[in-house]
N, C-alpha and C positions, 0 to 999 in steps of 0.2 A: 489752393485755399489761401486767403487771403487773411495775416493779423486781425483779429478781432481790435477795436480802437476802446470800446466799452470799457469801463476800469469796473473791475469785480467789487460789491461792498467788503467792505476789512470784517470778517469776522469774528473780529476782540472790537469792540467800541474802547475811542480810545482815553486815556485816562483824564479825570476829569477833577479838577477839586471835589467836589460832590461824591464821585466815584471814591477818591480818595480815601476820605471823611468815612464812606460809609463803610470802606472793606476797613478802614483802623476800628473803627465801633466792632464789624463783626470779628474781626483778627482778636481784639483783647478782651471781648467774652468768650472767645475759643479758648484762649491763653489762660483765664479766670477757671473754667471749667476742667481746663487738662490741668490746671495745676491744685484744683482742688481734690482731684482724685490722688488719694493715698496721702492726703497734705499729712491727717493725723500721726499716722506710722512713720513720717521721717521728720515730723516734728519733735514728736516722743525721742526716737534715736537721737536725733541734735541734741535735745536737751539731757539725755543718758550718758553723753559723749560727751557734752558741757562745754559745744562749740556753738557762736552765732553763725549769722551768716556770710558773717564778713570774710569769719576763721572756715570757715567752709569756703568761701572764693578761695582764699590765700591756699587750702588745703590743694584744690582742683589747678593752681596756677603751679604749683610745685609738680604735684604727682606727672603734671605730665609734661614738665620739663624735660629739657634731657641733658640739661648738666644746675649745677646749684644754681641761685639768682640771689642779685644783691636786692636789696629791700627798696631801692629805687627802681631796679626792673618789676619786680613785683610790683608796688606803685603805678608804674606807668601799663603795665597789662591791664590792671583790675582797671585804671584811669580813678584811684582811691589815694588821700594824701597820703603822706610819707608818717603823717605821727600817726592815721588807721592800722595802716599797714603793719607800724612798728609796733602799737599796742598788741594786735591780732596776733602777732609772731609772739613776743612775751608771750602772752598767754599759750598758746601752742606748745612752745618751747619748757616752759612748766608741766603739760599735760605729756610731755614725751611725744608730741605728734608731730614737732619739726626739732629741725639739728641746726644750731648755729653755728657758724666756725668765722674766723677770720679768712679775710681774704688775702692767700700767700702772694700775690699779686700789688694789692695795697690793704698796706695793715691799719687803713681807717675805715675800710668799708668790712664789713659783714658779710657770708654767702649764706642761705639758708636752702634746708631739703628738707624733704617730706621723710622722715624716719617708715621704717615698715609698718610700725603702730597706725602712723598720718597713712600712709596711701591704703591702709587696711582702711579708718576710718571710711578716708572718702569714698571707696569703692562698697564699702556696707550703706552708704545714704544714697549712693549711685544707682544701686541696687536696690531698694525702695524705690527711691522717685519714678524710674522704668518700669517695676510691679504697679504704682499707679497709674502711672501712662498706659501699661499694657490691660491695667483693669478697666481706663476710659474707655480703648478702644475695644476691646470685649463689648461691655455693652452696644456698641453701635450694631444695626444691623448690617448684613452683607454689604448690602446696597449703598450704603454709609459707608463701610469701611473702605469700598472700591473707592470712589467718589472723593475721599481723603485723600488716598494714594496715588487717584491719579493728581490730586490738584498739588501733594507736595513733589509730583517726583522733577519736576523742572526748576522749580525753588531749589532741589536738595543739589541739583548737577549743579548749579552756579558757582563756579570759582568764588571761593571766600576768601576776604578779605584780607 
């Protein structure tokens, strides 16, 4: 049997500006719609908690740290300036939801952590947002929900950044 010479068509057409354009259009009405489901119930909670969402990143950049961060790591994670970041903790640090301490290392920098109160917090608004994710995909049919899972599960294996 002789090599076939024929080149098979590519089964993915390949990406295209146009293409591009148009999976962004449908990506951020996907994104519009999962984030509207349960928006009300962890907006309510935020506003009960008396955190934005800025003190909600800074909550989520502490909790799952794994040792304190000075207010310029935190900064450069969120990619939020240095006076966001520092107002967000103030405020935090008032509400008992982050710990400041000096850094025994250099006594001009600052470390901050998520107190038990803080990683309570973010894991109760954690906990909403997934009750609404998990209420979106409820609604979908069967055939919908495969269809999702097959399109996320190659996206989800991708080494992150």
């Amino acid at each position: 049997m002789q090599a076939s010479s024929v080149k098979k068509p590519d089964l993915v057409p390949p990406v295209t500006d146009e293409l591009t354009q148009a999976l962004a259009r449908d990506l951020l009405d996907f994104v519009n719609q999962l984030f509207a489901a349960g928006q009300r119930d962890l907006f309510a909670a935020m506003e009960e908690a008396e955190v934005s969402i800025t003190q909600v990143k800074v909550l989520k950049a502490l909790a799952e740290a794994d040792e304190p961060m000075s207010l310029g790591a935190v900064s450069e994670t969120l990619g939020l300036s240095l006076p966001a970041i520092s107002r967000s903790v103030d405020a935090l640090v008032r509400r008992g939801l982050v710990k400041r301490e000096e850094d025994p290392l250099d006594r001009r920098s600052k470390l901050v952590t998520a107190t038990a109160r803080g990683r309570s917090t973010y894991e109760r608004l954690t906990a909403l947002r997934l009750a609404g994710i998990r209420d979106f995909v409820a609604d979908l049919d069967p055939e919908e929900q495969r269809a999702l899972a097959d399109a996320l599960a190659p996206v989800i294996r991708r080494p992150r950044p």
